[in-house]
Structure formats: structure tokens, C-alpha cells
C-alpha positions as CSV (number, residue, x, y, z in Angstrom):
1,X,0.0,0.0,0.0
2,X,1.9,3.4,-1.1
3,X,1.8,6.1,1.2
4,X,-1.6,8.2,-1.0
5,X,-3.2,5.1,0.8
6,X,-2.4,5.4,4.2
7,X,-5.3,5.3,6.8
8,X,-5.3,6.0,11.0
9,X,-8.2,5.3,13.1
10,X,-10.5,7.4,14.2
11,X,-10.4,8.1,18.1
12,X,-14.4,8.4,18.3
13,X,-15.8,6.0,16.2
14,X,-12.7,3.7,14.7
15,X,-13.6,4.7,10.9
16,X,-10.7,4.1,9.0
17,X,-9.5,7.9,7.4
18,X,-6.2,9.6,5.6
19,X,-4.3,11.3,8.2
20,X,-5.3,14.8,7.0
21,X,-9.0,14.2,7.5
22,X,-10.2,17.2,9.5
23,X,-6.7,16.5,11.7
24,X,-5.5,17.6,14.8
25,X,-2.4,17.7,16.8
26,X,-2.6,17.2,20.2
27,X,-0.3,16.5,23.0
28,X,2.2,15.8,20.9
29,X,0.0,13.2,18.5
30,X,-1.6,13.8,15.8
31,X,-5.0,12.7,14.8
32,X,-7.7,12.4,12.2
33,X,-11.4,12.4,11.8
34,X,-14.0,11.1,9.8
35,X,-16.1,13.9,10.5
36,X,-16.7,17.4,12.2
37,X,-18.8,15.6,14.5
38,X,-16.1,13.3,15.9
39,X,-13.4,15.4,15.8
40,X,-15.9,18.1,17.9
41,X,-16.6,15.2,20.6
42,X,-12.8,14.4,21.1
43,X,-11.9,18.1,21.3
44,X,-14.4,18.1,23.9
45,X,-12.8,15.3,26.3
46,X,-9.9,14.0,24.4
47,X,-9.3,11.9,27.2
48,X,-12.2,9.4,26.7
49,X,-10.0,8.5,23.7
50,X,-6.8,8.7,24.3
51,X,-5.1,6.2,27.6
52,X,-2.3,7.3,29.7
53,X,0.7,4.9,30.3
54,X,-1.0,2.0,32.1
55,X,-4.5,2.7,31.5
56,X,-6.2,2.5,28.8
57,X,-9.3,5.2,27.9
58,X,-12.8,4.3,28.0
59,X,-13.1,3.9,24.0
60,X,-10.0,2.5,23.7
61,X,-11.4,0.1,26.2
62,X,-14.5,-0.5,23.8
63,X,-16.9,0.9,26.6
64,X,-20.1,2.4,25.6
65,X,-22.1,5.2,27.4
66,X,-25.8,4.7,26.5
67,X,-28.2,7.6,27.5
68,X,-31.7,7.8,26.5
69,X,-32.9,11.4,26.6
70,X,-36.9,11.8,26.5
71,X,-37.9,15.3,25.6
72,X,-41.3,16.2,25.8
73,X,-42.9,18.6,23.2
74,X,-45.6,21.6,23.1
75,X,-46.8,20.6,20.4
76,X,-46.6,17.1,18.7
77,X,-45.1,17.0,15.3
78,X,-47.1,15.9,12.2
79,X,-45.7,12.3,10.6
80,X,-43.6,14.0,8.0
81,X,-42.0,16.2,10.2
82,X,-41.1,13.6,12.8
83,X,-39.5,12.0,9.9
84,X,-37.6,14.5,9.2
85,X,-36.1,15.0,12.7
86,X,-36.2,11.1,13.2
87,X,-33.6,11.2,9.6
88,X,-31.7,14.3,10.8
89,X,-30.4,13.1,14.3
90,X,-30.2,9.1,12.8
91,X,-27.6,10.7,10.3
92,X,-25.1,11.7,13.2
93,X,-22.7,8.9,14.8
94,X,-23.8,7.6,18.2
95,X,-27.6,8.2,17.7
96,X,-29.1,4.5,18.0
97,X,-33.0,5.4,18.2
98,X,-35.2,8.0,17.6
99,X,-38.6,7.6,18.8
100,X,-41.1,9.9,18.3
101,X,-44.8,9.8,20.0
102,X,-47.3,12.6,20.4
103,X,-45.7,14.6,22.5
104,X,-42.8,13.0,23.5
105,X,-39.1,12.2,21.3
106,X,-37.3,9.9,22.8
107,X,-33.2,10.2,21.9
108,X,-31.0,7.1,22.5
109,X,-27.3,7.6,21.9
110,X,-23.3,6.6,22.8
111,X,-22.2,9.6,25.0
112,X,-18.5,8.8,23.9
113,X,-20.0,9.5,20.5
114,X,-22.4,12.4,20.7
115,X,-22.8,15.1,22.5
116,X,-25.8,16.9,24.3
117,X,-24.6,20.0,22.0
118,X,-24.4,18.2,19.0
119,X,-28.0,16.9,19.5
120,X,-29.5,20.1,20.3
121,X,-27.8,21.8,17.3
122,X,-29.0,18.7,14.7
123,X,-32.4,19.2,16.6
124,X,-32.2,23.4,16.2
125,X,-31.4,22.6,12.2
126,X,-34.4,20.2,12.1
127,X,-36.8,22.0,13.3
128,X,-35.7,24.9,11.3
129,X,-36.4,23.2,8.0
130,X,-39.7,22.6,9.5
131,X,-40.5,25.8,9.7
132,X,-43.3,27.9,12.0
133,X,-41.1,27.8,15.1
134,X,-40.1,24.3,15.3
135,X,-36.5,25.1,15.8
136,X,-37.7,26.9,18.8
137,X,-40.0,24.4,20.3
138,X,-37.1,21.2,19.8
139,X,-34.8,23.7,21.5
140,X,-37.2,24.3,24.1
141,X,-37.9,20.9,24.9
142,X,-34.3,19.7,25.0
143,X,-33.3,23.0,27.3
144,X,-36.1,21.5,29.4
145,X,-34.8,18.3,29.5
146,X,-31.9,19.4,30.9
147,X,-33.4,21.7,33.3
148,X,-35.7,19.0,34.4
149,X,-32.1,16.9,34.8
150,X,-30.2,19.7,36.7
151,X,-33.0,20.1,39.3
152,X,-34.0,16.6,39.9
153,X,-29.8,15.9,40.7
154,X,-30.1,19.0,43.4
155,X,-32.9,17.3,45.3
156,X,-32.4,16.2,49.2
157,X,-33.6,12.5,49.2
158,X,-34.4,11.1,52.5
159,X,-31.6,7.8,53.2
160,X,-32.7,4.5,53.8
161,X,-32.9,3.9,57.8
162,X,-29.5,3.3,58.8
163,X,-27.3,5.1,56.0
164,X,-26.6,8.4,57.4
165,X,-29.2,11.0,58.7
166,X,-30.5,11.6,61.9
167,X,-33.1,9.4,63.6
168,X,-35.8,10.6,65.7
């Protein structure tokens, strides 16, 4: 194989690409990308890709971080529009499932893969092709999402007798 052939691996999603595929140099190494998307996730945590001596990184390991986000909406979408998200997050790496049903869109996807700004910018571009606002109401809905998230992680939960607390 001559040296016009040449091919590295992709840190995020093990694609097979020429070395000057959207590169990057980092630490010292160089790497390369199959797309925007995957070079954006490791530029975000570059080491969930990338070991240190001794210990290897999550993807390197082959681990996986499935989350399913469900997102409820205003308003629910008509069939051809839910297509048409369904077909705009489905085209992005890591996005498994899209469910869509009445008022709810349910998002399952690798976290090593995606990330939550990558799916609210596809969803932002879908609903803008929809038209009438729909940009705004995906937006809305993910934003709330997270919200929802945020606050339910702040919350005082009472212990199980025995695990810390006061008794009466």
C-alpha cells in the first residue's frame, strides 16, 4: 500500500480515514477524523479517547455510554416532520434510536459519541427546516430536559434507615 493510501483510526468511532482528515495535533499526536462531529466530541474530552501509560481510555477500552434522553414537546409533530427530525439526528454517529410519539421524542445515543450540544444543534437545524417555530420548540424541549435533569440531581432525598441521617 503506497503512502496516498495510508489510513489511521478514528479516536471516536474507529472509521478508518487519511491522516489529514479534519486533523488535529494534540499532545504531541496527531490525529484524524471522519467527520466534524467526531473530531468536535474528542476536542471536547480527548481523554475518553486517548489512555495514559497503564491505562487504557474508555473507548480504547470499547466501553459504551448509553443515555436515552426523552424530551417532551408543546406541540406534537405531524408524521412527515417527525420524519424528518427522526432522519436528521439518525444521520449523526452515536444516535441508535429515535422515537417519536405525540408529545414526547425519545433520543438514545453513545455519550463517547455524541454530544448533548451536538443533538441540540441537529435538533435546532431540524426544526428549522420545519418551519413555523419548530426550531424553537425542539430547542425548548431539549433545554427542558436538561433543566428537568439539573433540578432533579439538586434534590435532598431522604436515606434509607441506617445510612446516614438523623433518627428521631
Amino acid at each position: 500500500m503506497g503512502a496516498g493510501n495510508e489510513k489511521v483510526e478514528d479516536p471516536v468511532c474507529q472509521m478508518q480515514v487519511p491522516p489529514d482528515q479534519n486533523a488535529v495535533h494534540y499532545l504531541g499526536m496527531d490525529f484524524a477524523f471522519c467527520s466534524q462531529q467526531c473530531k468536535e466530541r474528542f476536542l471536547a474530552n480527548p481523554h475518553l479517547y486517548m489512555g495514559v501509560p497503564g491505562e487504557r481510555a474508555p473507548k480504547q477500552a470499547g466501553q459504551e455510554v448509553i443515555k436515552r434522553r426523552h424530551l417532551r414537546l408543546e406541540t406534537p409533530l405531524s408524521a412527515p416532520d417527525a420524519q424528518q427530525v427522526a432522519e436528521r439526528l439518525l444521520a449523526m454517529m452515536g444516535i441508535y434510536s429515535v422515537d417519536i410519539d405525540a408529545h414526547e421524542l425519545i433520543i438514545t445515543y453513545d455519550l463517547l459519541q455524541a454530544t448533548a450540544e451536538q443533538i441540540e444543534a441537529a435538533l435546532q437545524q431540524a426544526g428549522a427546516r420545519l418551519g413555523a417555530g419548530w426550531g424553537d420548540v425542539l430547542r425548548r424541549a431539549f433545554v427542558h430536559y436538561l433543566e428537568e435533569t439539573e433540578v432533579e440531581s439538586l434534590e435532598v432525598r431522604p436515606f434509607p434507615h441506617g445510612h446516614g441521617g438523623h433518627s428521631p
